[in-house]
Backbone bond lengths (Angstrom), bond angles and torsions (degrees), N, CA, C in turn:
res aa  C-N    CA-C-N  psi(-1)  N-CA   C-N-CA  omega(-1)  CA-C   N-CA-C  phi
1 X - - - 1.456 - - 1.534 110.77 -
2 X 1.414 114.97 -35.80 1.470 101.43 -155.28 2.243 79.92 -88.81
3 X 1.084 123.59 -56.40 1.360 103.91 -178.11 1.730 119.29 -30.59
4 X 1.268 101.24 -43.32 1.584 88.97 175.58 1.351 109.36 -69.24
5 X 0.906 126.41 -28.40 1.523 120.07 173.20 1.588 107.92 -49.45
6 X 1.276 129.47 -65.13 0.980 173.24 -150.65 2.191 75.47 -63.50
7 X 1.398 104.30 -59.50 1.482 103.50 -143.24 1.602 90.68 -70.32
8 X 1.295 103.85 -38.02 2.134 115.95 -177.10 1.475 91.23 -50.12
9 X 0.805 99.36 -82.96 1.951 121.53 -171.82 1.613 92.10 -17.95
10 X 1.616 126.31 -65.21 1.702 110.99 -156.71 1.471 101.45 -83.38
11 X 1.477 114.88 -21.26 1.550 110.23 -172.27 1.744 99.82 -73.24
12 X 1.185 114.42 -36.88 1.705 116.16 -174.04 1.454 94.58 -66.07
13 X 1.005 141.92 -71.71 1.654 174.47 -164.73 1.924 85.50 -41.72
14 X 1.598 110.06 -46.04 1.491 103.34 179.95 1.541 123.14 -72.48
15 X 1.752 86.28 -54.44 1.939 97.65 164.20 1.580 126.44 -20.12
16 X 1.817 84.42 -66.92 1.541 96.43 -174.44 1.882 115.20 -58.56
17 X 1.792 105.76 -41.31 1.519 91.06 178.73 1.465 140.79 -57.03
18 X 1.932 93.91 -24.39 1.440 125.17 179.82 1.564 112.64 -52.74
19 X 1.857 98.07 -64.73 1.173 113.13 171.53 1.566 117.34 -43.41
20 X 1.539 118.63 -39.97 1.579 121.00 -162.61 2.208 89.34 -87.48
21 X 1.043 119.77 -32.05 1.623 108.07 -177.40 1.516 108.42 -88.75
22 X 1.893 123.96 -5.93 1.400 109.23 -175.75 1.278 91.89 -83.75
23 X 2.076 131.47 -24.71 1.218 118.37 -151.20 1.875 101.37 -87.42
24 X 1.417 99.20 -7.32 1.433 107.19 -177.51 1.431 124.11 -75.62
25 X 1.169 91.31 -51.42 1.743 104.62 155.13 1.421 129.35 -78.43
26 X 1.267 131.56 7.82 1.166 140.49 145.14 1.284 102.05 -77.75
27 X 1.504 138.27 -61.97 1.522 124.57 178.77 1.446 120.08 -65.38
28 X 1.573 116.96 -15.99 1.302 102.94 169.19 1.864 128.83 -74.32
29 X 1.384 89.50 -31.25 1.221 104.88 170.07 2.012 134.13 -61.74
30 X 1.446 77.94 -23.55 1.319 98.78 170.10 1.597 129.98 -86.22
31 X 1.330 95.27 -29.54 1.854 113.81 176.92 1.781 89.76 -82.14
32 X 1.083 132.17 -79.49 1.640 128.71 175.74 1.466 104.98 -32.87
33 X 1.493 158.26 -42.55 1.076 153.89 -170.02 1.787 96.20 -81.39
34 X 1.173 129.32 -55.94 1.562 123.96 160.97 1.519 112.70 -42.73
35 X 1.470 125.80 -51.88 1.279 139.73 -165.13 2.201 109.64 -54.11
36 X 1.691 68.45 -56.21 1.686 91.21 178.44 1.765 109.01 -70.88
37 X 1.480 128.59 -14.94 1.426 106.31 -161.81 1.974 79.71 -107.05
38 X 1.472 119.36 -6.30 1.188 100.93 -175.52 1.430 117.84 -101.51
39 X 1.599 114.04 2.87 1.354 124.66 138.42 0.582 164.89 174.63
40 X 2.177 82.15 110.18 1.426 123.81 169.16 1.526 97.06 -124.63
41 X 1.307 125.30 1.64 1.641 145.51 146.38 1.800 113.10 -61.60
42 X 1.129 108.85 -49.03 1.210 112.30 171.05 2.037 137.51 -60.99
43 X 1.569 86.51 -61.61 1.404 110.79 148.35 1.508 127.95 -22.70
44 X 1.341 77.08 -68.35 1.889 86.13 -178.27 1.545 110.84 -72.80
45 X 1.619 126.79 -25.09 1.504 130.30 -163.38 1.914 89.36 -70.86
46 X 1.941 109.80 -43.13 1.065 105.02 -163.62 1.106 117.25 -82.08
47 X 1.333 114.04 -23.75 1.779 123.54 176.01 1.578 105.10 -56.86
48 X 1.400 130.39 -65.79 1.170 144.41 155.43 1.975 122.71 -23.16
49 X 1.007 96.73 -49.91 1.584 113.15 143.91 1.446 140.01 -39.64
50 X 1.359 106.56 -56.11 1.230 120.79 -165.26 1.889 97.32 -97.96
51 X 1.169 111.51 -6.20 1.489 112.11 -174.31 1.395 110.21 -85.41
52 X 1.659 92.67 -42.46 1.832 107.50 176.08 1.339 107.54 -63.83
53 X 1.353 110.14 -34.78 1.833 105.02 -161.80 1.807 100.28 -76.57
54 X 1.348 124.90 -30.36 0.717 128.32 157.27 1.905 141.68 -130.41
55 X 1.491 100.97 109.86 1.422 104.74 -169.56 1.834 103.54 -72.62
56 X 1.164 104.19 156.61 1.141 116.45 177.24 1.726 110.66 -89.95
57 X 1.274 99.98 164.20 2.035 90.51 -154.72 1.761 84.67 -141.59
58 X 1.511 91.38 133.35 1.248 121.41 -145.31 2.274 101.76 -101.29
């Protein structure tokens, strides 16, 4: 009896860590997908920038 106790206890004990590292990597993935669209937001503000500051001469 008490091993099965024992066996609930590490399998729950695993669940729960799973659950706490899938929700981590769901938010990491989410801060890098912001991270990444803000620059390729940037990029383009400066590319766009640097075109005006200088025209190309024909």
């Amino acid at each position: 009896m008490r091993a099965l106790l024992w066996v609930v206890g590490v399998i729950a004990g695993v669940i729960i860590l799973l659950g706490l590292l899938l929700e981590a990597v769901r938010w990491l993935v989410i801060i890098g997908l912001i991270a990444l669209a803000g620059v390729i937001i940037l990029a383009f503000v400066k590319g766009r920038r640097s075109m005006q500051h200088h025209p190309s001469r024909r």
